[in-house]
C-alpha positions in Angstrom: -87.7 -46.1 -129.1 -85.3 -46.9 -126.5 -82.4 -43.9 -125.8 -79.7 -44.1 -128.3 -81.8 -46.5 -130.9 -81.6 -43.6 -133.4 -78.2 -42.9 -133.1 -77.3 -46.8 -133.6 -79.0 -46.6 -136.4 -77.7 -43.8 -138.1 -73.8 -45.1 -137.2 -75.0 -48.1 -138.6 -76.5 -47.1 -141.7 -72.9 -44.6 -142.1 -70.8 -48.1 -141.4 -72.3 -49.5 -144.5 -71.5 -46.3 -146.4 -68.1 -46.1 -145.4 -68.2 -50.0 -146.4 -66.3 -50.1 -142.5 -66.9 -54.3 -142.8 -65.5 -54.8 -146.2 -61.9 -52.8 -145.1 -61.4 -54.0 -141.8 -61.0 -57.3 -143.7 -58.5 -55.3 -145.8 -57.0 -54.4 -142.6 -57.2 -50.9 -143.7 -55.4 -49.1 -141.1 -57.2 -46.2 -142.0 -59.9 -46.9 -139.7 -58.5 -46.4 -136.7 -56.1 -43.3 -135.2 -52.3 -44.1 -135.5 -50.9 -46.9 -132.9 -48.9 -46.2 -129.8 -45.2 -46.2 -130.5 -43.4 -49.2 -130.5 -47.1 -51.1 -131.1 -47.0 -53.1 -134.2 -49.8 -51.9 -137.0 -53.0 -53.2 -137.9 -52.0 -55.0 -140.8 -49.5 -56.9 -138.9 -51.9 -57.5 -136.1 -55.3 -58.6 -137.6 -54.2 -62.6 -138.4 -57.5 -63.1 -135.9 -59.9 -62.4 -139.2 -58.8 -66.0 -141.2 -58.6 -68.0 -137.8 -62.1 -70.0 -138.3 -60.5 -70.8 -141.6 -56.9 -71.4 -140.4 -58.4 -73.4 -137.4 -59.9 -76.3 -139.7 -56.4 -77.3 -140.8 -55.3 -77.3 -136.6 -58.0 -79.3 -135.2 -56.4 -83.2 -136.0 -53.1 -81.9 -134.2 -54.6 -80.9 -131.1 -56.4 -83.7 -131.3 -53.5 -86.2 -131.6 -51.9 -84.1 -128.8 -54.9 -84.5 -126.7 -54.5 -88.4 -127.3 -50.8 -88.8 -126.3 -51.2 -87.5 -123.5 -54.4 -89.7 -122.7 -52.7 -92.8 -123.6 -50.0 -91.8 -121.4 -52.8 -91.7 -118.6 -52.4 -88.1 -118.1 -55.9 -87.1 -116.5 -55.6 -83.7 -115.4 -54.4 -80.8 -117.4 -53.4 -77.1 -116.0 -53.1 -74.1 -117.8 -50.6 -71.9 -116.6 -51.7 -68.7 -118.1 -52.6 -64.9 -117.5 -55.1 -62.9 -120.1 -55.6 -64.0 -123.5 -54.0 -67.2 -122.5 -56.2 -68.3 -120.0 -59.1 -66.3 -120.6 -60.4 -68.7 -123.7 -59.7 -72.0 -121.6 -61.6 -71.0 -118.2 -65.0 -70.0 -120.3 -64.4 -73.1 -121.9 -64.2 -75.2 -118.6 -67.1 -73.6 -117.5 -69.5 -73.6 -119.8 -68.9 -77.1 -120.9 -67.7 -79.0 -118.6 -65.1 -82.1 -119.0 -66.8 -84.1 -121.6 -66.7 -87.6 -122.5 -63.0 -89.0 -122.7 -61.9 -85.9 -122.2 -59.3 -85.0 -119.3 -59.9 -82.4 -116.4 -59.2 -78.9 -116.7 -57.6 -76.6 -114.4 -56.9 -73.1 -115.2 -54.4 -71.0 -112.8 -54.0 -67.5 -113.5 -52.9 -66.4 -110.3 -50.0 -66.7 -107.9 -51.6 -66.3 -104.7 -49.7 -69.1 -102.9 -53.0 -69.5 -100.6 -54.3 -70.8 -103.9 -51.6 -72.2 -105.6 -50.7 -74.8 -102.2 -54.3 -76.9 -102.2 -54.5 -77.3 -105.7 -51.1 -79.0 -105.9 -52.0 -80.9 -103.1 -55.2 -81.9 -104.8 -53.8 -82.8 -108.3 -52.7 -86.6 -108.4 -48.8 -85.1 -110.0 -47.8 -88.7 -111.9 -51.9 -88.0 -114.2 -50.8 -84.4 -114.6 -49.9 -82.2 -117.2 -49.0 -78.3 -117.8 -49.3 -76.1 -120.1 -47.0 -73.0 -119.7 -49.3 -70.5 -121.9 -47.7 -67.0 -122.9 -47.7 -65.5 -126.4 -44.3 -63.2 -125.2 -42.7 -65.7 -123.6 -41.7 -63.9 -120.9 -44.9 -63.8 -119.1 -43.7 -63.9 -115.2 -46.7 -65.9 -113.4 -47.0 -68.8 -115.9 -43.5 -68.9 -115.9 -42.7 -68.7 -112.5 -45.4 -71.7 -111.8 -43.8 -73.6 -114.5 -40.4 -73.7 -112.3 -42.2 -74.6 -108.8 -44.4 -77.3 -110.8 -41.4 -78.6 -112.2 -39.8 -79.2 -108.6 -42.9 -80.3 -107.0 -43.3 -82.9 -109.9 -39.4 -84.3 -109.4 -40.6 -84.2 -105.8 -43.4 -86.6 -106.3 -40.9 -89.1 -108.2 -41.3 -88.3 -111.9 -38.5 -89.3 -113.4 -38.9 -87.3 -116.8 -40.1 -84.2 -115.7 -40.8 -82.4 -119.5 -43.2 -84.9 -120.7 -45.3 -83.6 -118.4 -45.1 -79.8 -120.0 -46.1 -78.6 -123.0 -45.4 -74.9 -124.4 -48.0 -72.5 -126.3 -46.7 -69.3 -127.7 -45.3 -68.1 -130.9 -41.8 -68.7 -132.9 -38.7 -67.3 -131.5 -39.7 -66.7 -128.3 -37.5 -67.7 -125.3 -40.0 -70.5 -124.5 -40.4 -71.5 -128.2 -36.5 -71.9 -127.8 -36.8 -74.1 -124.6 -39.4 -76.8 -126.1 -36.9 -76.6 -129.4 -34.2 -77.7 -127.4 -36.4 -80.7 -125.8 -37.7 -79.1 -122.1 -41.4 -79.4 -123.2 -43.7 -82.6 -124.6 -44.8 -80.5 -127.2 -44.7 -77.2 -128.4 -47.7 -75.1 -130.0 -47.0 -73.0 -132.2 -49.3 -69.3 -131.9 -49.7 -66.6 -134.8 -47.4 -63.8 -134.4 -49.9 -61.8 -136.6 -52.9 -62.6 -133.2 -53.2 -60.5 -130.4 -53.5 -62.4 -126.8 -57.4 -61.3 -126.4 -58.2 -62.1 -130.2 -56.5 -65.5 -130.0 -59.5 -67.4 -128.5 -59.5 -69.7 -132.1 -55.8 -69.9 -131.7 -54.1 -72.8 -129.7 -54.4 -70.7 -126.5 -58.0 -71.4 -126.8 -58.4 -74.8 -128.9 -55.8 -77.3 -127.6 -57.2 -77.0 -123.7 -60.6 -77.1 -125.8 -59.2 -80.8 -127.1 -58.3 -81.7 -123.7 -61.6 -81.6 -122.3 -62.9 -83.5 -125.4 -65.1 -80.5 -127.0 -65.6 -81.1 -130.7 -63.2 -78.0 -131.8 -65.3 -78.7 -135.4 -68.6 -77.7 -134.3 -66.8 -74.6 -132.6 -65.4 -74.2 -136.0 -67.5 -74.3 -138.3 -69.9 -71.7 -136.0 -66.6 -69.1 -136.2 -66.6 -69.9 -140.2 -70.5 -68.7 -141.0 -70.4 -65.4 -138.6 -67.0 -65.1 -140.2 -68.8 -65.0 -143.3 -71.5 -62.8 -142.3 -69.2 -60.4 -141.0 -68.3 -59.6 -144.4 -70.6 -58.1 -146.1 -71.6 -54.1 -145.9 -75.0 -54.6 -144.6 -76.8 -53.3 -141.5 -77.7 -57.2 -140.7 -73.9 -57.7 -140.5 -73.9 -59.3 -137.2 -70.6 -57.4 -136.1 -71.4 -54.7 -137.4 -74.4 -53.6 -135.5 -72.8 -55.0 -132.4 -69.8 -52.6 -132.7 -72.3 -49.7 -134.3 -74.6 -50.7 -130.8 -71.0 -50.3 -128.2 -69.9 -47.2 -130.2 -72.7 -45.0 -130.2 -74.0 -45.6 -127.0 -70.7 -44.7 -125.6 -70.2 -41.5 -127.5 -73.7 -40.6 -125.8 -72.4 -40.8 -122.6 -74.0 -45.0 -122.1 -70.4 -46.8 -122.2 -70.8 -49.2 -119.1 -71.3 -52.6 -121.4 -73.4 -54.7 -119.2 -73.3 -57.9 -119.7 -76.1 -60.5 -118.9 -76.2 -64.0 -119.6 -78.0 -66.8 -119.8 -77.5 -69.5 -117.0 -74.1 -71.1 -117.5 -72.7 -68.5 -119.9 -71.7 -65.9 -116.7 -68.2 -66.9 -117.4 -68.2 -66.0 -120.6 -68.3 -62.4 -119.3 -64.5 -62.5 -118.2 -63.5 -62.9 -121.9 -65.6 -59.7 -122.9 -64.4 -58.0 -120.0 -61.0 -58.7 -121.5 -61.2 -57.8 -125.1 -63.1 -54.4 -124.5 -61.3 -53.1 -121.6 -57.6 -54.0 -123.2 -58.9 -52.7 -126.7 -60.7 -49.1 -126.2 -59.6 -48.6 -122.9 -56.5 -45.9 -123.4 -56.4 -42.5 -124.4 -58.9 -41.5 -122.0 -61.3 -42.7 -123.7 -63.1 -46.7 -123.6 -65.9 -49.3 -123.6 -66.4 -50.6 -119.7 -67.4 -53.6 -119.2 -69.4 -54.6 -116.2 -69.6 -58.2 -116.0 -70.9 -60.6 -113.4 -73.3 -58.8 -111.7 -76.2 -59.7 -110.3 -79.9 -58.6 -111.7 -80.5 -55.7 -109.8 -83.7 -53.5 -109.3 -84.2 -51.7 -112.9 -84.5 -48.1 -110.6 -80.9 -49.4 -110.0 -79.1 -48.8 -112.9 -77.8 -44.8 -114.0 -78.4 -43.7 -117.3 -74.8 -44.6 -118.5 -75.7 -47.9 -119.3 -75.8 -50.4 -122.2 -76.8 -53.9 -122.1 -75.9 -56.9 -124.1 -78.1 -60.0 -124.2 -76.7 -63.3 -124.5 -79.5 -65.8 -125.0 -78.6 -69.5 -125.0 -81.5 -70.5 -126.8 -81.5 -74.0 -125.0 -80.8 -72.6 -121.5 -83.8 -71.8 -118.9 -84.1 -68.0 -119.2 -87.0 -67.9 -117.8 -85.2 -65.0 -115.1 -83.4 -63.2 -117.7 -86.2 -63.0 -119.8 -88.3 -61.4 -117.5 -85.5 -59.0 -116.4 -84.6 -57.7 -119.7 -88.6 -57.1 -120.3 -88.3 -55.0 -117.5 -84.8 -53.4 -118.9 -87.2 -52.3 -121.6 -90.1 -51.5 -120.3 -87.8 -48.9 -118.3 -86.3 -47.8 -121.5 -83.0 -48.7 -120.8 -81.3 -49.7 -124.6 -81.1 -53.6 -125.0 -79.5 -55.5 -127.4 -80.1 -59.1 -127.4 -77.6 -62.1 -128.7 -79.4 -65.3 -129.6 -76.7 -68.4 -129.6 -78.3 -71.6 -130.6 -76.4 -74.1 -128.7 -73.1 -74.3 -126.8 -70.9 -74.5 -129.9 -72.5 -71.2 -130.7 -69.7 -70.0 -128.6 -67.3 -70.1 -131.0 -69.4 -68.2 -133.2 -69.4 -65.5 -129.9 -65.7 -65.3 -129.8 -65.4 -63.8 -133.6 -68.1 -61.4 -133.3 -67.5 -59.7 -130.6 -63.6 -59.6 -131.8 -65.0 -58.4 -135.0 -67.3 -55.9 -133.0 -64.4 -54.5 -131.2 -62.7 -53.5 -134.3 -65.6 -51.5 -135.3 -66.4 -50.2 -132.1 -62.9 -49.1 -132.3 -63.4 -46.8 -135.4 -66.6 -45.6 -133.8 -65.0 -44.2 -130.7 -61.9 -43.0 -132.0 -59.0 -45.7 -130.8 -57.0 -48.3 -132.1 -58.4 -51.2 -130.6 -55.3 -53.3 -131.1 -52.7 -52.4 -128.3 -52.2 -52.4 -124.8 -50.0 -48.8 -124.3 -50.2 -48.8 -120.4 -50.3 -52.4 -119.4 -46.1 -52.7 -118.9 -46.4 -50.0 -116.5 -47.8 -52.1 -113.8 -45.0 -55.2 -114.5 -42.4 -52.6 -114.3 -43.4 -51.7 -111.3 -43.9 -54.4 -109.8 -40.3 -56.2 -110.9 -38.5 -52.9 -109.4 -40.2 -53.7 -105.8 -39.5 -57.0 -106.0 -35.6 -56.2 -106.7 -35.6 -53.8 -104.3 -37.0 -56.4 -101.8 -39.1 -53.7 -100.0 -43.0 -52.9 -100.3 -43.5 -49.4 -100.5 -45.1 -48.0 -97.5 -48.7 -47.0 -97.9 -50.3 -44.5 -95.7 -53.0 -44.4 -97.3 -54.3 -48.6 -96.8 -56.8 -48.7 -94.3 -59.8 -50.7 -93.8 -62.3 -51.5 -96.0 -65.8 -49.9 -94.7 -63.5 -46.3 -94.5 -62.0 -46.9 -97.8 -65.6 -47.6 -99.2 -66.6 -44.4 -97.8 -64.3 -42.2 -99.4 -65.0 -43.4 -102.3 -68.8 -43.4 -102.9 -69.7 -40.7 -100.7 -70.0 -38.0 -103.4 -71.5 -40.6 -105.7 -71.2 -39.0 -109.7 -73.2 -39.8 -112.7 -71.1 -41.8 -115.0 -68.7 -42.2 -112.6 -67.7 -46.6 -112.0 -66.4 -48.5 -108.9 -63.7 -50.8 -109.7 -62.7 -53.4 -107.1 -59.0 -55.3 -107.7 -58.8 -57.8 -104.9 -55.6 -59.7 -104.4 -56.7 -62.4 -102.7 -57.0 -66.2 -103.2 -60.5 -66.7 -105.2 -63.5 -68.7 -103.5 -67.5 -69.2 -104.2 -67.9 -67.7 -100.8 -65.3 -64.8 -101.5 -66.5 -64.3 -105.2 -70.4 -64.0 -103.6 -69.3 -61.1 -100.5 -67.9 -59.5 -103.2 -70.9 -59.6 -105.3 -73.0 -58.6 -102.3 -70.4 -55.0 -102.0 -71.2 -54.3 -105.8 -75.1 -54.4 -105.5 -74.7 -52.7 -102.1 -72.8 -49.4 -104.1 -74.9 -49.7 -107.1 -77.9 -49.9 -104.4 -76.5 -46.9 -102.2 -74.5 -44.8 -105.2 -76.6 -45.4 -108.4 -73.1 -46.0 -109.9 -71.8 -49.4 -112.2 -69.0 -51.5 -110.2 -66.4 -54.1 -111.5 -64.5 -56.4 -110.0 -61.6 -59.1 -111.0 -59.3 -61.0 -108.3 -55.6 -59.8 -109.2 -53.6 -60.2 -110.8 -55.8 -61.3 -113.3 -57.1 -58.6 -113.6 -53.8 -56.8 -115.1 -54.3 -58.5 -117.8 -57.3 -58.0 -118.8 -59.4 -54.3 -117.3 -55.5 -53.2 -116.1 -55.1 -51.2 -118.9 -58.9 -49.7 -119.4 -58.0 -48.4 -115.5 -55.1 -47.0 -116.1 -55.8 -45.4 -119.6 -59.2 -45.2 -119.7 -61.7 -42.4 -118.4 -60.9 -41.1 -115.9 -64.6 -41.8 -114.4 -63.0 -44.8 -112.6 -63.2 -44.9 -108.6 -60.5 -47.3 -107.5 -60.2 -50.5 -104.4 -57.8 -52.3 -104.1 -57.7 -54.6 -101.6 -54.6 -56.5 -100.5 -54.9 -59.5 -97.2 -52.2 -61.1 -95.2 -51.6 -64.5 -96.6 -51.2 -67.4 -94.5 -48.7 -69.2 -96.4 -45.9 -69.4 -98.9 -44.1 -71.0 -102.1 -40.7 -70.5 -103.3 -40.0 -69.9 -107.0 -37.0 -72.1 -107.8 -34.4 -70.6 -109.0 -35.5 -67.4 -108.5 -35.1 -64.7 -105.5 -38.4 -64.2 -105.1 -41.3 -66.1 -103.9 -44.9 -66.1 -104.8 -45.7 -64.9 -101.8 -43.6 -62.1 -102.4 -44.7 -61.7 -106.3 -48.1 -61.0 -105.4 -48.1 -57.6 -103.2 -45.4 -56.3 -105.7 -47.6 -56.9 -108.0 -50.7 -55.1 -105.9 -48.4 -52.4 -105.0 -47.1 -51.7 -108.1 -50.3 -51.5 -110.0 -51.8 -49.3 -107.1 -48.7 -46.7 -107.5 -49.0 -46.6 -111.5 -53.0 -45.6 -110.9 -51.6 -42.9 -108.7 -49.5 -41.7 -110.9 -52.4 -41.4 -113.3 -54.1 -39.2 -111.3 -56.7 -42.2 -110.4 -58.8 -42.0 -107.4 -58.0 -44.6 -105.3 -58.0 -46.0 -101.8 -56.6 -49.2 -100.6 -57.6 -51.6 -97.9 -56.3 -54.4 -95.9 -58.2 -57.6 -94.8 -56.5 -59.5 -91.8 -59.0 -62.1 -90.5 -62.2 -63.3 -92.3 -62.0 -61.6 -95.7 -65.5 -62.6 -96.0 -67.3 -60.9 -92.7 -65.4 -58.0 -93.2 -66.4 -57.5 -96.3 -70.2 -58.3 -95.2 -69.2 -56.0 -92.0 -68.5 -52.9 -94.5 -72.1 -53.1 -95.8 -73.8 -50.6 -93.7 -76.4 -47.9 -94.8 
């Protein structure tokens, strides 16, 4: 019996007697501690449990969307996003890949202007199209590309600049008032009763799903049966002995999720990372997820962890197989996920959504708000008003920040790495390298996300999660710039406010952290700060 198999099974069988399944689909508040103040209440917050029925009714108008903009010999399409809206769309991408008839998708959930300059250079502007994704709103990145994508297009010679744009978020929002008075295409309207990391079925998720000519139906109707199953009060309740599996292990001290995959799911990780981080992550208490790490040693990994298995039955596993044997053999605890084929997926989205509700009661927290992720935005809007970055005595380089860090290396103690940088395969692969080198040296679980994504998504788990977390943030000197129309700022200047003001609000939380600065080749010195 692997460690914690009997207490999984005991919170499992009590689940079923507290009939936990049956009232979260009552949305029975009950379940959960009391909301943060000002968060709206479960009842009001749960739509996410009738989306695989609510999306059957959806799928023709995304669809007829999808072909307007084909026959108007639109090609590309770009999500302007952060979190829950982009999240959905850049597995999506991934994992299947511009099908058939279907257009290209682009995903940019970032503002680094080192990033932001070659892709506009690299889109063909006249065969493009935007969508400006944000449930609020108000949502400062996607709206502050909206405005330079709006010039750069009138720049190229496109003479009606809105047919180009098309708005996702809900009713009454200051967006939803702009595409109502004709400065989008089109205008998607989102559930007010869905959450940004439970709206994966929503349009956030489904419409760019159109666009690259996925059959939403098959993603559907695999939603609809797990939906199904998820009801009943019975230990084979497929999110309930997910959430029973997160829960217990964490109350026994094994709360790093780790997440392995099956060969072209990796992405899919991001989207965990999201929804358990933002959901249990506050209070001081939460679920941390450790995604996209490579298979490391089995001697590696500390006795804090849990791993998830997602099997893609028609994927070669023939490495993850043999590593998860090995997970066992060890007697680390193993739970395996078998998908059937790619549409599987959105099968994955509910179940794990489901799961987080009911790891939720298990831990103690009310899995669906986000009390500490303003903190960071308000920061980071007061520097940029102010004009000034704070002065930081404490940046340094990397190798010394590294150092103080992991030096007195804790059991259940995490690394978390927030890089603000412009994302690459050869940066996203150093970085990789620096997590197995501390897992390797420290015995302790890393994470990593390029910010500010990562605000949006493990943000809040840092800031009002345990406080087991040992912080990095990394900042670099970019090379270029982009001015926001219409606006004071620029995004060169939005993204250390942003860095600056997220690494002040951890301070103030009494997180350890260091910060570093990279200068020249991000990449060697990273490599450089690897040393034994």
């Amino acid at each position: 019996m692997t460690p914690g198999q009997s207490s999984v099974s005991t919170t499992l069988k009590q689940l079923v007697i507290d009939r936990v399944a049956s009232r979260i689909w009552q949305k029975d508040a009950s379940l959960w501690p009391p909301e943060s103040p000002g968060a709206e209440p479960a009842a009001e917050i749960m739509g996410w449990l009738e989306l695989p029925t609510k999306l059957e009714k959806q799928i023709s108008l995304f669809d007829e969307v999808a072909t307007r903009l084909r026959d108007r010999a639109i090609t590309e399409i770009v999500v302007l996003g952060m979190g829950g809206s982009s999240m959905t769309p850049e597995v999506l991408r991934v994992v299947f890949g511009t099908q058939p008839g279907g257009m290209n998708l682009h995903v940019l959930d970032t503002v680094n202007p080192d990033t932001i300059g070659p892709v506009t250079a690299a889109l063909p502007l006249p065969n493009t199209a935007f969508i400006v994704a944000s449930k609020s709103g108000t949502t400062v990145e996607p709206l502050s590309l909206e405005k330079y994508f709006r010039s750069a297009l009138a720049d190229a010679g496109v003479s009606d600049v809105s047919a180009h744009f098309i708005a996702i978020t809900d009713a009454g929002t200051p967006l939803a008032n702009r595409a109502s008075e004709g400065q989008f295409a089109h205008w998607l309207e989102t559930p007010r009763d869905v959450g940004g990391r439970f709206s994966a079925l929503t349009a956030f998720g489904m419409f760019p799903a159109s666009a690259l000519g996925i059959e939403i139906s098959n993603l559907q109707q695999s939603a609809q049966e797990i939906a199904q199953a998820c009801r009943a009060d019975m230990e084979d309740n497929p999110g309930l002995l997910l959430g029973a599996t997160l829960g217990a292990h964490a109350l026994n001290g094994r709360d790093k999720v780790t997440l392995i995959t099956s060969p072209g799911l990796e992405r899919f990780g991001l989207w965990v990372e999201q929804l358990l981080a933002e959901s249990t992550g506050k209070h001081g208490k939460g679920l941390i997820p450790v995604a996209g790490e490579q298979l490391y040693p089995t001697n590696w990994y500390g006795d804090d962890r849990n791993f998830v298995y997602m099997r893609l039955e028609c994927a070669d596993n023939t490495a993850t197989d043999a590593h998860i044997e090995k997970l066992v053999t060890s007697g680390q605890p193993v739970l395996t996920l078998n998908v059937t084929d790619l549409a599987g997926i959105g099968a994955e989205f509910f179940r794990w959504e489901f799961a987080t509700g009911v790891a939720g009661h298990v831990i103690g927290i009310f899995p669906f708000d986000q009390p500490d992720v303003n903190a960071a935005k308000d920061k980071a809007r007061a520097i940029l008003d102010s004009g000034n970055l704070p002065s930081d005595d404490s940046i340094s380089d990397l190798e010394t920040a590294l150092k103080s860090l992991t030096e007195t290396p804790k059991t259940g103690d995490y690394v978390a790495i927030g890089a603000f940088l412009p994302e690459s395969d050869e940066l996203s692969h150093a970085f990789s390298k620096l997590r197995a080198f501390i897992t390797k040296t420290t015995g302790m679980a890393t994470t990593f996300g390029y910010g500010p994504r990562y605000l949006h998504s493990t943000g809040q788990l840092y800031k009002g999660g345990t406080k087991s977390i040992r912080f990095i943030g990394i900042v670099s000197h970019g090379s270029g710039d982009i001015k926001v129309p219409g606006e004071s700022y620029t995004l060169g200047a939005l993204t250390p406010a942003q860095a600056y003001g997220d690494f002040e609000v951890l301070r103030d939380r009494g997180r350890r952290i260091r910060t570093a600065t990279l200068r020249k080749n991000a990449v060697a010195e990273i490599e450089g700060a690897l040393r034994d």
